[in-house]
Kinemage of the C-alpha trace (Angstrom):
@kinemage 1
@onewidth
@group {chain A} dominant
@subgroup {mainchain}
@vectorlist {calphas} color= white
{ca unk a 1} P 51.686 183.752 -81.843
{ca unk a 2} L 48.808 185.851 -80.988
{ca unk a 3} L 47.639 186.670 -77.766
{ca unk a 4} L 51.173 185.758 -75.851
{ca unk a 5} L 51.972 189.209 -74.759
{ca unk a 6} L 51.770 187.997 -70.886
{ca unk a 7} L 54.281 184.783 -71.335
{ca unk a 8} L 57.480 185.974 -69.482
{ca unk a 9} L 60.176 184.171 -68.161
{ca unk a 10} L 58.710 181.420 -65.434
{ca unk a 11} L 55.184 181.301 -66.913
{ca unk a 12} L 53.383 178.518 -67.385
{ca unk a 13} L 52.670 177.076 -70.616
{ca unk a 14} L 50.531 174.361 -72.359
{ca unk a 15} L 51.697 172.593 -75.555
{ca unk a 16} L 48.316 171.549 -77.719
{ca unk a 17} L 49.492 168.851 -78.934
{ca unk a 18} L 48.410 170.192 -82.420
{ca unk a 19} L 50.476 171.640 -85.474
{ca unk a 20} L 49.869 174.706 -86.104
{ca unk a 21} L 46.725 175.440 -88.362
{ca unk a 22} L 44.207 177.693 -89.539
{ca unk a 23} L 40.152 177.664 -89.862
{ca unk a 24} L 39.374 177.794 -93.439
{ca unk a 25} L 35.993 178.210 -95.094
{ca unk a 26} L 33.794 180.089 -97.900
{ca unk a 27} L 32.559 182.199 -95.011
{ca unk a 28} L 36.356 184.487 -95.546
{ca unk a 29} L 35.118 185.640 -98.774
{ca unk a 30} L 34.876 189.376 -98.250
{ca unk a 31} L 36.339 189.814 -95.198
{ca unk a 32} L 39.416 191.479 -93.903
{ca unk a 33} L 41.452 189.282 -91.747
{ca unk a 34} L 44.677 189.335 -89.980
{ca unk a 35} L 47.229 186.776 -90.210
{ca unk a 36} L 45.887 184.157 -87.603
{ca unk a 37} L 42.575 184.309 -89.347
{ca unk a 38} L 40.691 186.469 -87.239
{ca unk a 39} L 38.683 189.069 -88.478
{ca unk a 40} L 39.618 192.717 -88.133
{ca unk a 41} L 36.727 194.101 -90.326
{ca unk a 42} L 34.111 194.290 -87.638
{ca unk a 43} L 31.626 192.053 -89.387
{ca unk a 44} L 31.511 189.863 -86.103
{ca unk a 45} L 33.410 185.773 -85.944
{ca unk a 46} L 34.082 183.877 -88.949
{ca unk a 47} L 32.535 179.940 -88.625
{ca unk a 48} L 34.784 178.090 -90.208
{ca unk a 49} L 33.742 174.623 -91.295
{ca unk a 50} L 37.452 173.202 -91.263
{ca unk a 51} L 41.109 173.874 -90.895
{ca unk a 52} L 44.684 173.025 -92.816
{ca unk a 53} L 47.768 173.200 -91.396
{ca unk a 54} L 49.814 176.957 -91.899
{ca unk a 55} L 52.464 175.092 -94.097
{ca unk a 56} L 51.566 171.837 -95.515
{ca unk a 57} L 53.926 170.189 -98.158
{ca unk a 58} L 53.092 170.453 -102.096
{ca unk a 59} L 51.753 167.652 -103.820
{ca unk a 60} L 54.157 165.868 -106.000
{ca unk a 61} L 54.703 167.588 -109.688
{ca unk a 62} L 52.978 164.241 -111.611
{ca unk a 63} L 49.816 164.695 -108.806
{ca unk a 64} L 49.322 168.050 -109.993
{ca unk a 65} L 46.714 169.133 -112.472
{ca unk a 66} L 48.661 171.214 -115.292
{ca unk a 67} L 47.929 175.099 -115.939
{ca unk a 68} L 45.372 175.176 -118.417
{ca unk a 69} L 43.273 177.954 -118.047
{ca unk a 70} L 44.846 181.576 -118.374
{ca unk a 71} L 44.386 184.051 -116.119
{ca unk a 72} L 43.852 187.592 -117.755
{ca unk a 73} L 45.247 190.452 -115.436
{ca unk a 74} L 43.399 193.153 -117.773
{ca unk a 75} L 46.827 194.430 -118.614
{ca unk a 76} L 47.647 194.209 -121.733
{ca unk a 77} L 51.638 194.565 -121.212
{ca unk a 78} L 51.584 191.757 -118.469
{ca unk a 79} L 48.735 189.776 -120.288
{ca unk a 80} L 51.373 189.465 -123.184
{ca unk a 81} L 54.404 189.351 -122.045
{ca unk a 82} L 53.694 186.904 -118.974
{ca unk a 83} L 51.512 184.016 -119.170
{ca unk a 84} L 49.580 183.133 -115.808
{ca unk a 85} L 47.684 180.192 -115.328
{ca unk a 86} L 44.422 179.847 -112.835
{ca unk a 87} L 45.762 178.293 -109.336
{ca unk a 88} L 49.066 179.895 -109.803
{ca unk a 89} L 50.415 181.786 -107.282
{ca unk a 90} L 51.584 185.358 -108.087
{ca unk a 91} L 54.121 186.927 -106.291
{ca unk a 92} L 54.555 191.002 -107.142
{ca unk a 93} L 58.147 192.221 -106.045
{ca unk a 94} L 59.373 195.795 -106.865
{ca unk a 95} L 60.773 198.800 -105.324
{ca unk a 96} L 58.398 201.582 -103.078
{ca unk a 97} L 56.003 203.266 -105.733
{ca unk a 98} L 56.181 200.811 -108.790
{ca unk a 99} L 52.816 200.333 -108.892
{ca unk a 100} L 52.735 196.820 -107.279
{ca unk a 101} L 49.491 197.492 -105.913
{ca unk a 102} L 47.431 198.799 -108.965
{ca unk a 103} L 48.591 195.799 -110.700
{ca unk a 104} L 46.996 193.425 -108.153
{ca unk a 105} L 43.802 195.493 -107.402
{ca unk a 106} L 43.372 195.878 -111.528
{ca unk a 107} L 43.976 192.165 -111.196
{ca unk a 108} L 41.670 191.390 -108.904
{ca unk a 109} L 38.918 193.470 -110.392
{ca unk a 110} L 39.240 191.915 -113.991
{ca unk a 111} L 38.143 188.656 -112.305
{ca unk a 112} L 34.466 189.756 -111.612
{ca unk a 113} L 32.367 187.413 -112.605
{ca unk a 114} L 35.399 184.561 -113.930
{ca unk a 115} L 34.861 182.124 -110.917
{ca unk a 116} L 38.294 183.310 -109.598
{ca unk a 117} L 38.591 183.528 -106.137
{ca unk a 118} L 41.513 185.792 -105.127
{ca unk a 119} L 42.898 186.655 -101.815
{ca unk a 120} L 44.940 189.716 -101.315
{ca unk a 121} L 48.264 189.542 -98.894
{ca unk a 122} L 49.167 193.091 -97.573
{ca unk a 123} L 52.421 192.550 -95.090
{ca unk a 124} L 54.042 195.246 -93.769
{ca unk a 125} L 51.975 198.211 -95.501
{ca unk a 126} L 50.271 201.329 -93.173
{ca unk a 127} L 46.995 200.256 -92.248
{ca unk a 128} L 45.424 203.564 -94.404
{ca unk a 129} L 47.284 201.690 -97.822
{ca unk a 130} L 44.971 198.913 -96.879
{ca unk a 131} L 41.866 200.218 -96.365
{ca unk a 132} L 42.165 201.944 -99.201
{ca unk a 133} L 42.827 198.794 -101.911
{ca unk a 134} L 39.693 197.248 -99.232
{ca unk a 135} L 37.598 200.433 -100.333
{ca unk a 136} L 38.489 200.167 -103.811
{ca unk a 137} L 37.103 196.437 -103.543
{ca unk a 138} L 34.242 197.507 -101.960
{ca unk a 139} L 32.936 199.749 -104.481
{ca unk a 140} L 34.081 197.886 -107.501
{ca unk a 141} L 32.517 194.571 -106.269
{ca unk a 142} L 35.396 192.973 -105.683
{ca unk a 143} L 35.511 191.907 -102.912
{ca unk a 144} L 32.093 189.147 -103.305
{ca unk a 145} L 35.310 186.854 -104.368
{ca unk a 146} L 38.507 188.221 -102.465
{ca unk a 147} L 40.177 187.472 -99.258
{ca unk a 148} L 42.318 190.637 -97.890
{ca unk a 149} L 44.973 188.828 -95.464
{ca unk a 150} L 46.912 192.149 -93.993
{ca unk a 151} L 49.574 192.331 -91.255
{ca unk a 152} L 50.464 195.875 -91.205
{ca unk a 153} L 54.228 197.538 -90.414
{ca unk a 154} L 53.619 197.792 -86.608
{ca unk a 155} L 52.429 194.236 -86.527
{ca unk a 156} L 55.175 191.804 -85.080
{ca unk a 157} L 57.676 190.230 -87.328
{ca unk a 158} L 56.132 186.447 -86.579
{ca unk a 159} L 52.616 187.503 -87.395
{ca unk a 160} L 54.163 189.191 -90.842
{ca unk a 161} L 55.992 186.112 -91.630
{ca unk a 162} L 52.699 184.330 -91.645
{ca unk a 163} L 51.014 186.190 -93.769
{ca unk a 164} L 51.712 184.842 -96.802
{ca unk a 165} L 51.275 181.407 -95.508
{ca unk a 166} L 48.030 182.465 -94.398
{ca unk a 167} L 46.955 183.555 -97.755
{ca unk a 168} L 47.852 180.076 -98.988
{ca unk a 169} L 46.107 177.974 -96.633
């Protein structure tokens, strides 16, 4: 993962002795990064003040604290048909132009001001898709609260797999 592109056949390797994790820290809000956490928005490093592992097992269902906040997408067909809870996680699955994305950018916009903070996965998209829904952040204010995580379609399949993970950690 990442920077590997020299490792060929009778290279030499280190193992760090360390599962695999990422930084994590307030210091992402508003910022664009790529799957391993670094930043590809040109605002300079990230300090991150800790890390969690890239997949970490759930808590238990009886640890959990139940849904009981709702989470208004601004929608009204999804906001009636669908309830979402705050801390869910919302996965949007449909076929090329259904709209997928205005869903989760109005989504993300209707939390202004809610102490929501949302983060924004983008695998697999053209990198001008995603620096548009970035723009649209910008100048809507979104993106004082959002995280944009974005592996785009030329990125390599192992970095696109993370993503999502990524976006949870």
């Amino acid at each position: 993962m990442g920077d590997g592109f020299m490792i060929q056949e009778g290279s030499f390797v280190k193992a760090t002795g360390r599962i695999a994790q990422l930084p994590v820290s307030e210091a992402y809000l508003g910022r664009l990064v790529k799957a391993l956490a670094k930043p590809i928005d040109g605002k300079g490093e990230i300090i991150a003040s800790e890390s969690r592992l890239i997949e970490s097992p759930a808590p238990s269902i009886i640890s959990r604290r139940s849904v009981y906040k709702p989470l208004q997408t601004g929608l009204i067909a999804i906001d009636s048909m669908i309830p979402i809870g705050r801390g869910q996680r919302e996965l949007i699955i449909g076929d090329r132009q259904s709209g997928k994305t205005a869903v989760a950018t109005d989504t993300i916009l209707n939390q202004k001001g809610k102490g929501v903070i949302c983060v924004y996965v983008a695998i697999g998209q053209r990198a001008s898709s995603v620096a548009q829904v970035v723009t649209t952040f910008h100048e809507e204010g979104g993106m004082e609260y959002t995280i944009v995580v974005a592996e785009m379609a030329d990125s390599p399949a192992t970095l696109q797999y993370l993503a999502p993970y990524t976006g949870a950690a």
